[in-house]
C-alpha positions in Angstrom: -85.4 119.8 -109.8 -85.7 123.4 -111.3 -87.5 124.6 -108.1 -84.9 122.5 -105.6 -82.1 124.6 -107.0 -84.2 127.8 -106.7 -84.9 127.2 -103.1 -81.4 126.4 -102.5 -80.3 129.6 -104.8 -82.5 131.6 -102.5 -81.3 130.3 -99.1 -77.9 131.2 -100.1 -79.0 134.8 -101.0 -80.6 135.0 -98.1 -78.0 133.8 -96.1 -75.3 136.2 -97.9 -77.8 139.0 -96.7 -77.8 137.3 -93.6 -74.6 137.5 -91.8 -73.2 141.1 -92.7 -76.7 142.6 -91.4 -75.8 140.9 -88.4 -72.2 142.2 -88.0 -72.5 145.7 -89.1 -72.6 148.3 -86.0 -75.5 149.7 -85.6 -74.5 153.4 -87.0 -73.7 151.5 -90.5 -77.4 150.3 -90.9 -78.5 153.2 -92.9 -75.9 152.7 -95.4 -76.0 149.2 -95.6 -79.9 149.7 -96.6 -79.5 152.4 -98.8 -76.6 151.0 -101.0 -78.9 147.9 -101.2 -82.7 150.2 -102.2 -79.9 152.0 -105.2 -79.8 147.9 -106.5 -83.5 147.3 -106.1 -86.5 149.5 -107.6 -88.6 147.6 -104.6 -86.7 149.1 -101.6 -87.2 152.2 -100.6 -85.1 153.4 -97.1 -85.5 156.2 -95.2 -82.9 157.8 -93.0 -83.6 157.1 -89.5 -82.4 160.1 -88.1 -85.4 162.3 -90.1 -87.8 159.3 -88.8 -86.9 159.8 -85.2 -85.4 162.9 -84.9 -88.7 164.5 -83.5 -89.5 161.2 -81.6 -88.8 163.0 -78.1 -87.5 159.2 -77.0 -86.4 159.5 -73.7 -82.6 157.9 -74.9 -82.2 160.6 -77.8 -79.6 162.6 -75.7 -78.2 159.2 -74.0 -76.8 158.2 -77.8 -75.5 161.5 -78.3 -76.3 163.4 -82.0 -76.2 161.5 -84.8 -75.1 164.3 -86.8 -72.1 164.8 -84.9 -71.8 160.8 -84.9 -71.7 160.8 -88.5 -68.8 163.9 -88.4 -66.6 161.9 -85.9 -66.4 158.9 -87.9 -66.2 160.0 -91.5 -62.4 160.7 -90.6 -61.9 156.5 -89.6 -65.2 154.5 -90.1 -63.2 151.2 -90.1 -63.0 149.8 -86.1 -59.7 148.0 -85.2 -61.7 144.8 -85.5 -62.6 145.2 -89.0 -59.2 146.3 -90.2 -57.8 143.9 -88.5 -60.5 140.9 -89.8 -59.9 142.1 -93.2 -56.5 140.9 -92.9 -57.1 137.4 -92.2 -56.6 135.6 -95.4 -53.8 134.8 -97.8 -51.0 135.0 -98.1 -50.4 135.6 -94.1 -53.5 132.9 -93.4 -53.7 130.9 -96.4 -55.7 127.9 -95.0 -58.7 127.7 -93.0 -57.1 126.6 -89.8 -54.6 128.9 -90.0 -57.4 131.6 -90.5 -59.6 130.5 -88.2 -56.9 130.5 -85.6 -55.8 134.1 -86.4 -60.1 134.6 -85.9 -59.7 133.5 -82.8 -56.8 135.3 -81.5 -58.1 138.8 -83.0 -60.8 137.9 -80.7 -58.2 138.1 -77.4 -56.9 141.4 -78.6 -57.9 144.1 -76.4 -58.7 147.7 -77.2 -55.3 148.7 -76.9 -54.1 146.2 -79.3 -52.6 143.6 -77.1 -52.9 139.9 -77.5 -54.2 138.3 -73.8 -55.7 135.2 -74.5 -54.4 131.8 -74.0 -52.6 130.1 -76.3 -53.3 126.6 -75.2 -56.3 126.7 -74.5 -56.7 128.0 -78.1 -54.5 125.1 -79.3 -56.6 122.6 -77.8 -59.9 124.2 -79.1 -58.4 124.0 -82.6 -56.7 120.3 -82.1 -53.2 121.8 -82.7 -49.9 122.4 -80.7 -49.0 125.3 -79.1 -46.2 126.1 -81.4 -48.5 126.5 -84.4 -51.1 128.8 -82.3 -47.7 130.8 -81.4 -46.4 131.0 -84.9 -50.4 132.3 -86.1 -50.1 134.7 -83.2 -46.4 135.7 -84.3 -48.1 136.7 -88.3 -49.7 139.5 -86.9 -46.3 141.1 -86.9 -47.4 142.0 -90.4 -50.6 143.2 -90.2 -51.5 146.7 -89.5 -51.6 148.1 -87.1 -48.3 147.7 -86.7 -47.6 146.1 -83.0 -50.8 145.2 -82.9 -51.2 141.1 -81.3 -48.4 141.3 -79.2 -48.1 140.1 -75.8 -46.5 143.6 -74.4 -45.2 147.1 -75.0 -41.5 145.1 -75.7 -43.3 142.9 -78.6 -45.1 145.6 -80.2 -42.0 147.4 -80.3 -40.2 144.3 -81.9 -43.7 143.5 -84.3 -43.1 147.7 -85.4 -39.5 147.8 -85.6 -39.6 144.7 -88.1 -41.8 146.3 -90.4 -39.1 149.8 -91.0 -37.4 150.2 -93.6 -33.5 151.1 -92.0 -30.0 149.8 -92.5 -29.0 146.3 -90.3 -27.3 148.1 -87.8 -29.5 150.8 -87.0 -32.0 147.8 -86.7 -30.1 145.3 -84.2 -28.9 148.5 -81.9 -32.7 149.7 -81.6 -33.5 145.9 -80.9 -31.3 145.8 -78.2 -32.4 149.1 -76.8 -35.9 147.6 -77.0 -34.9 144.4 -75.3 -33.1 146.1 -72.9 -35.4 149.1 -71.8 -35.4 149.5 -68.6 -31.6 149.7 -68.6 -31.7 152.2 -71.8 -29.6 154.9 -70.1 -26.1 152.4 -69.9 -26.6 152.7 -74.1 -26.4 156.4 -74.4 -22.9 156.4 -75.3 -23.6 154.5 -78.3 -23.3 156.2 -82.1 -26.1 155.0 -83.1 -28.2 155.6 -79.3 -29.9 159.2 -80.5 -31.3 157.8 -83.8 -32.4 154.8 -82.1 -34.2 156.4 -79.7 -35.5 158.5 -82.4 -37.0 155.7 -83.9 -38.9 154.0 -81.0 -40.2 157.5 -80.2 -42.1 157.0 -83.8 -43.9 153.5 -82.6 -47.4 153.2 -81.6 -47.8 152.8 -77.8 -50.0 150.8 -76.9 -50.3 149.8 -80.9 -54.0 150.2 -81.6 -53.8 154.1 -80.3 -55.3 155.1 -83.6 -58.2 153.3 -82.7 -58.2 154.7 -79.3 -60.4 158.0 -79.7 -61.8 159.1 -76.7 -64.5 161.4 -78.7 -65.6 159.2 -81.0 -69.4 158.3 -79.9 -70.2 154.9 -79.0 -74.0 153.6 -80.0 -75.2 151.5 -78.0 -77.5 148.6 -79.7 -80.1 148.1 -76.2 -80.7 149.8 -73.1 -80.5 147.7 -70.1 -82.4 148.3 -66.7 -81.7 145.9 -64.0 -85.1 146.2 -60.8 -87.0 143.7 -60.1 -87.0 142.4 -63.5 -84.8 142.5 -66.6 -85.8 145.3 -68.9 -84.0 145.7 -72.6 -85.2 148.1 -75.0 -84.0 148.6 -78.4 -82.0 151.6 -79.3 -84.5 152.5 -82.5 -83.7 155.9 -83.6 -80.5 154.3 -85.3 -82.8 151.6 -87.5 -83.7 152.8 -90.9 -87.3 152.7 -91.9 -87.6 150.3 -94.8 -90.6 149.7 -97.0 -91.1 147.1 -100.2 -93.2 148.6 -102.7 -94.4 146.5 -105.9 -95.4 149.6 -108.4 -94.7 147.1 -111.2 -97.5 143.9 -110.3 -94.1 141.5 -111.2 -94.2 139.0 -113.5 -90.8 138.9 -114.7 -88.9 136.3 -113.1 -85.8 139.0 -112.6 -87.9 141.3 -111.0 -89.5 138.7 -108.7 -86.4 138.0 -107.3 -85.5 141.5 -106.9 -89.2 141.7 -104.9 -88.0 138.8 -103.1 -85.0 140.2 -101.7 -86.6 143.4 -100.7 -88.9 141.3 -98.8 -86.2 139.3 -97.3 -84.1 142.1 -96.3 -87.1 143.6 -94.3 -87.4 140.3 -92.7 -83.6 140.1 -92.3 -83.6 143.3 -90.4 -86.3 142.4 -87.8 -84.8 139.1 -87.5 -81.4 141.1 -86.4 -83.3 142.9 -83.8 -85.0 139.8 -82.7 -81.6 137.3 -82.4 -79.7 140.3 -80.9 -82.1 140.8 -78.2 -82.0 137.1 -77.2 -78.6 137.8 -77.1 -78.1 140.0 -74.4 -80.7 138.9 -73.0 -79.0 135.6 -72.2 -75.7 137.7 -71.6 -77.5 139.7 -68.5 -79.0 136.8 -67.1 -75.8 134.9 -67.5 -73.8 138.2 -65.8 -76.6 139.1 -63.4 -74.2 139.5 -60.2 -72.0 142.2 -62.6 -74.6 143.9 -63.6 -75.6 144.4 -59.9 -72.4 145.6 -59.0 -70.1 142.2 -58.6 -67.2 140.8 -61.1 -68.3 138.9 -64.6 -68.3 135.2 -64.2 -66.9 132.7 -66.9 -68.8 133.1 -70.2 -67.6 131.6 -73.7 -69.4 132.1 -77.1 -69.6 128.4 -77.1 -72.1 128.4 -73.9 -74.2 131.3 -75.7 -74.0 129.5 -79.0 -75.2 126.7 -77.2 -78.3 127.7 -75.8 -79.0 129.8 -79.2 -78.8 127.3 -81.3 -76.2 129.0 -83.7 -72.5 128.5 -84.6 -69.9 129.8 -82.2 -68.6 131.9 -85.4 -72.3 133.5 -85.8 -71.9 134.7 -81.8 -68.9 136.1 -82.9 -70.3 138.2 -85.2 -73.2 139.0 -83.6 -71.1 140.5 -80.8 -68.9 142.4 -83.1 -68.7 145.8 -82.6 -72.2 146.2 -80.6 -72.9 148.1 -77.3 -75.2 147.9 -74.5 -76.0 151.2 -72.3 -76.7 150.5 -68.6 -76.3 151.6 -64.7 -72.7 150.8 -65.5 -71.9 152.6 -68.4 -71.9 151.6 -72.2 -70.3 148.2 -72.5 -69.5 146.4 -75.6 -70.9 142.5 -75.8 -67.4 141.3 -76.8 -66.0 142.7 -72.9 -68.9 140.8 -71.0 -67.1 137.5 -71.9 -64.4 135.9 -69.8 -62.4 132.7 -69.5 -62.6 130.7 -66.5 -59.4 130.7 -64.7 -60.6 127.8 -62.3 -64.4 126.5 -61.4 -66.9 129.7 -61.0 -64.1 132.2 -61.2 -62.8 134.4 -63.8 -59.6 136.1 -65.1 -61.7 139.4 -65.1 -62.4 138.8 -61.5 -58.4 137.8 -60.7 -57.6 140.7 -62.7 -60.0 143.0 -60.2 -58.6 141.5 -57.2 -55.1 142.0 -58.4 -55.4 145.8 -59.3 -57.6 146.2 -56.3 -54.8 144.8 -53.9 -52.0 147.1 -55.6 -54.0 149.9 -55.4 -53.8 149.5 -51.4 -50.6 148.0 -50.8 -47.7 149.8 -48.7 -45.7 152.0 -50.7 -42.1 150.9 -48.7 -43.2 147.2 -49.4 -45.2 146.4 -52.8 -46.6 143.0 -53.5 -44.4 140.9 -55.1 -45.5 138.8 -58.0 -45.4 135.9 -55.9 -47.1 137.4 -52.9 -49.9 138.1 -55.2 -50.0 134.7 -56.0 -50.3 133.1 -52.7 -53.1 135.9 -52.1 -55.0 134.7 -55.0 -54.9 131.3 -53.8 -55.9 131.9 -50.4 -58.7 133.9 -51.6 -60.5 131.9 -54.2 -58.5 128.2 -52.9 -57.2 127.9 -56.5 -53.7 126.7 -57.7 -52.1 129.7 -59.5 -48.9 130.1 -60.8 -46.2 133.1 -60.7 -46.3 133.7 -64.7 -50.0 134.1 -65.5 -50.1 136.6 -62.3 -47.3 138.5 -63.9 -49.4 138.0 -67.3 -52.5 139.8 -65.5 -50.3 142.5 -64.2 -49.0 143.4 -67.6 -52.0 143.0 -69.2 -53.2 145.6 -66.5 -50.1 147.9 -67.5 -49.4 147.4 -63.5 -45.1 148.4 -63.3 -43.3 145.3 -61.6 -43.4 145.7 -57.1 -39.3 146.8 -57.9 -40.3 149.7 -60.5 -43.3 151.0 -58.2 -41.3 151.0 -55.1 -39.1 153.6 -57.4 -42.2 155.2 -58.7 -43.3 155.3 -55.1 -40.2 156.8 -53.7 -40.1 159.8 -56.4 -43.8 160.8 -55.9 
């Protein structure tokens, strides 16, 4: 019995180690190691950048220096995700569904902050009604960023102004200025129009802007080269050099575990490298034609999870904040997944065809919502409807056909 409960004590240690290794960006590593060798007289860590730094790997300048790295993020380590995720519990979320759904939807909130998944679809994943996805969705109204989960620039506004502090009728003027923005100018009269305005000037736009640094460096996890085979390699330099020493011969039963846990933390780390590379792995082969030059095809986590072998939630956070460096820039995993929007066809490759179309359409005569529509259709032979065409164009920040004839006219 007494060695049943220490295997089942260690597999939950081990599993505790587990999932965090597996989440953490690659930059955090280091840290992660080092905090844990400061616990454990077995561990020592060595900083990866000293280990590699006279390497002369061909990728060095690719990653860009981790010195400078380590500058640029001291001012906001914490990605959107992560403040976000660490937001997901009580009082807000205080059951599992209702935490697992708000999992779910941070997952369909882009880098600007906006919420553009489907909250059906979600619903029917989670055996729930729409409403109660909606009312999930509607909580984020509360969590900072502020704005952030919102549909559009209008809802972010709304999600923002709900969260001020200023006097009720300050608050339902600015509402109705926000409601009513493209028609601002028949308000200016107003006594309270300047102050409103004021106010909205103050709000995020797009919400997650913070988050939104253009010189913060990306790492990427793998380098992918697509000829006549796949080729992955592991972006090393950023792995910390770990070794278990026993200076001690252990025979203290506290000290065996701490041995143990070295151990398993070495093993943890390769095991990271090992489950991440099947990862992308089946990622590129499943996105072949995109990484060849086409549009991503419909991927879920489940399908990965599937042929993995793990738990949709473990995909999740395997993909968490991790990057991939190839012919087509430095992607994260999270953006190479895509809902199917009918059989073989995906929203990112509606969403293409849509911008794509705008981009060459007559400036006297833009496409209409619905002539985009009855495009779609004729191109892929799908049924599509008006409203999740004028979804896509929002979600592209795409003016309606009436404001970019205007837009047209003055430029």
């Amino acid at each position: 019995m007494n060695l049943q409960y220490r295997q089942k004590q260690s597999l939950q240690l081990s599993l505790k180690l587990w999932l965090p290794l597996l989440q953490a960006p690659l930059h955090d590593l280091e840290q992660i190691f080092k905090e844990h060798s400061y616990d454990n007289p077995f561990l020592d860590c060595k900083s990866s950048f000293e280990s590699h730094k006279s390497s002369g790997s061909s990728y060095a300048k690719g990653t860009g220096d981790k010195q400078g790295f380590i500058e640029n993020t001291n001012i906001n380590q914490e990605s959107l995700y992560d403040k976000v995720s660490n937001q997901l519990g009580a009082p807000l979320f205080p059951t599992p569904k209702s935490q697992n759904i708000a999992d779910e939807i941070l997952f369909y909130i882009n880098n600007e902050g906006y919420f553009e998944g489907d909250i059906e679809k979600i619903a029917i994943k989670h055996k729930t009604t729409n409403e109660f996805v909606e009312s999930i969705r509607k909580r984020f109204a509360h969590i900072e960023p502020c704005g952030i989960g919102a549909v559009d620039l209008q809802e972010s506004f709304l999600f923002q102004l709900s969260n001020l502090e200023v006097d009720e009728d300050l608050c339902r003027f600015t509402k109705q200025l926000i409601l009513n923005m493209k028609k601002i100018d028949k308000f200016h009269e107003h006594h309270l129009f300047e102050r409103a305005k004021e106010t909205i000037k103050k709000f995020n736009s797009p919400p997650a802007i913070e988050y939104m640094n253009g010189s913060e460096a990306i790492i990427p996890d793998f380098f992918v080269e697509i000829d006549d085979d796949i080729k992955i390699k592991i972006n090393s330099n950023y792995y910390p050099d770990i070794v278990v020493t026993d200076p001690f011969k252990s025979k203290n039963i506290e000290l065996k575990d701490k041995l143990k846990e070295a151990r398993d933390l070495v093993n943890l780390l390769e095991l990271r490298k090992s489950t991440l590379y099947k990862l992308i792995l089946i990622i590129v082969e499943k996105q072949m034609s995109f990484f060849i030059g086409s549009e991503l095809k419909p991927l879920t986590m489940a399908q990965v999870a599937d042929e993995l072998g793990f738990d949709e939630s473990t995909i999740s956070r395997a993909v968490s904040n991790k990057y991939i460096k190839c012919k087509r820039g430095v992607l994260s995993l999270k953006s190479l997944f895509t809902n199917a929007v009918s059989s073989g066809i995906s929203s990112a490759e509606i969403k293409s065809y849509i911008s794509n179309v705008i981009k060459n359409e007559s400036n006297d005569k833009p496409l209409t919502d619905q002539d985009l529509v009855d495009m779609v259709m004729k191109r892929y032979n799908m049924k599509m409807v008006r409203r999740t065409i004028t979804k896509y164009r929002k979600i592209l920040d795409i003016p309606s056909s009436k404001e970019r004839k205007k837009i047209y006219r003055v430029s």
